[in-house]
N, C-alpha and C positions, 0 to 999 in steps of 0.2 A: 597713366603711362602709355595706356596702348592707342595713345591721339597722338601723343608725341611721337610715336614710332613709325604710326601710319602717315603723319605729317613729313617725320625725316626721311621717309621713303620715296611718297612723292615729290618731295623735294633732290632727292638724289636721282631721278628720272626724269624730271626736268632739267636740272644741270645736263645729264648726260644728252638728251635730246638736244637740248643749245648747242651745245659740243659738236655732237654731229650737225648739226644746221651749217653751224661756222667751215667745219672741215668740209663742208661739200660744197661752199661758194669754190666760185676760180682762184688763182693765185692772182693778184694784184696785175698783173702785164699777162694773162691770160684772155682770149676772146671767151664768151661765151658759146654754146654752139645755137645758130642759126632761131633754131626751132624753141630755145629755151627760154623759158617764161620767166621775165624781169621786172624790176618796178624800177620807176623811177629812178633817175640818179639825181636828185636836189641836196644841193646847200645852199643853204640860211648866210647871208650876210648879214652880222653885227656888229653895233659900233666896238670898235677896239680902239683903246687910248695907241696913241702913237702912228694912228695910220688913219689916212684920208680913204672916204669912197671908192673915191673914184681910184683910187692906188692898189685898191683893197680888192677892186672888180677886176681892174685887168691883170694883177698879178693872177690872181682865180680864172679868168677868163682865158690868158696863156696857161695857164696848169692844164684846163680842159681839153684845149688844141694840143697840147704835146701829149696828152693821153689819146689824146684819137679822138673827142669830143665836139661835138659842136655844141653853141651856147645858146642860150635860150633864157630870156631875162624874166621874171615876172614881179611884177608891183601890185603888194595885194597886201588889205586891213583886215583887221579882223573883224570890224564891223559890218564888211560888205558881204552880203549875203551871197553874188556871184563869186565870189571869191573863194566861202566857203564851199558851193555844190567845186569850182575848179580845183581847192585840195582834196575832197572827194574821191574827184576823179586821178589826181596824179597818186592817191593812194592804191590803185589795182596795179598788176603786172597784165605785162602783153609782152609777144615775142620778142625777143632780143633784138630780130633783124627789123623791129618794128622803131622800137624806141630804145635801144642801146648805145646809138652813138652819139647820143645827146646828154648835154647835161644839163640844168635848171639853176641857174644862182637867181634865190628869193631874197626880195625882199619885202620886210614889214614895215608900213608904215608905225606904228606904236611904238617899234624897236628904235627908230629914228628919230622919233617925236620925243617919247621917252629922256633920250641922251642929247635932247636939243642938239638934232644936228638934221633938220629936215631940209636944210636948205644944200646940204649933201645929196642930199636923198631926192629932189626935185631939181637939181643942177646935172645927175645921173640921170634920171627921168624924161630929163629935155634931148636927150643925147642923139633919142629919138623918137620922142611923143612930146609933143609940145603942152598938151591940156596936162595940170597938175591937180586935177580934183575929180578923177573919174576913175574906178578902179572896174575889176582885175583892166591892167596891162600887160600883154604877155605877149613877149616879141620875139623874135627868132635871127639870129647873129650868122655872118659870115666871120670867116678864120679875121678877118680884119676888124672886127666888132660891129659892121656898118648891119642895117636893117634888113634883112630880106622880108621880111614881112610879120604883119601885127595880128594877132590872133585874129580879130573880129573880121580881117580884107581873108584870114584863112578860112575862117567860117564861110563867106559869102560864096568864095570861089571852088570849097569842097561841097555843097550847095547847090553849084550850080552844075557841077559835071558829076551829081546823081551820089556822092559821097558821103556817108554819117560825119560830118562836123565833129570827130571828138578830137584829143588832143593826139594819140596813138596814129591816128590815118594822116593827120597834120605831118607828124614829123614824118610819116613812113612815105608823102605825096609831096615834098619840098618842094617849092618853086623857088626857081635862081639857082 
């Protein structure tokens, strides 16, 4: 009996820690402040019966801009091993004024493949990367959804003017 006790104890201390975790995010239409330390903002696009991709992206994609967001597309398998070290990395937090106004709609190749519907998923893909068999692709949107630039031309050009290439100084060093 005294497991079970000491079990429903820690367990009543972890709830309550949730609890507080949850109560001390912002309010849904609050900024964060400047300095404070965020993670990612990613969703997962999956196939949903009744809705196309492509319907499915820019409905999400205007949600983000009238949140104050810019979008930020990535195509990535499970299989691909760069794909993995990149959710790696979109798993740390960095300052808010770093990577807060951005938002990440993922998608998985498997989730598409899956639902036979990759030809969804490669007609999105072409919108602005035209090779459909090379993964991560990770692109970066203006409010209109057009390309500002593709992870790998971010890499080259943070690179070249003395910047660590990660994904954090990308979005914090936007060009266009």
């Amino acid at each position: 009996m005294t497991r079970w006790a000491a079990a429903f104890c820690l367990l009543l201390v972890a709830c309550n820690g949730a609890a507080t975790a949850e109560e001390a995010k912002p309010a849904s239409g609050a900024k964060p402040k400047a300095d404070a330390e965020v993670g990612y903002d990613i969703r997962r696009l999956r196939p949903r019966d009744g809705e196309t991709l492509d319907v499915m992206f820019d409905r999400l994609a205007q949600q983000a801009n009238d949140d104050g967001k810019q979008v930020a597309v990535l195509f990535s398998a499970a299989w691909c091993e760069p794909c993995r070290h990149l959710e790696l990395e979109l798993g740390n937090v960095h300052p808010a004024s770093k990577i807060g106004g951005f938002r990440v709609l993922e998608l998985k190749e498997e989730d598409w493949m899956g639902a036979s519907r990759m030809n969804e998923f490669n007609a999105l893909r072409k919108r602005w990367y035209a090779k459909t068999d090379s993964y991560p692709v990770f692109i970066l949107l203006d409010a209109q959804e057009e390309k500002i630039e593709e992870m790998k031309e971010a890499i080259d050009r943070l690179s070249a003017a003395g910047v660590e290439p990660t994904v954090d100084n990308w979005f914090a060093n936007v060009a266009g």
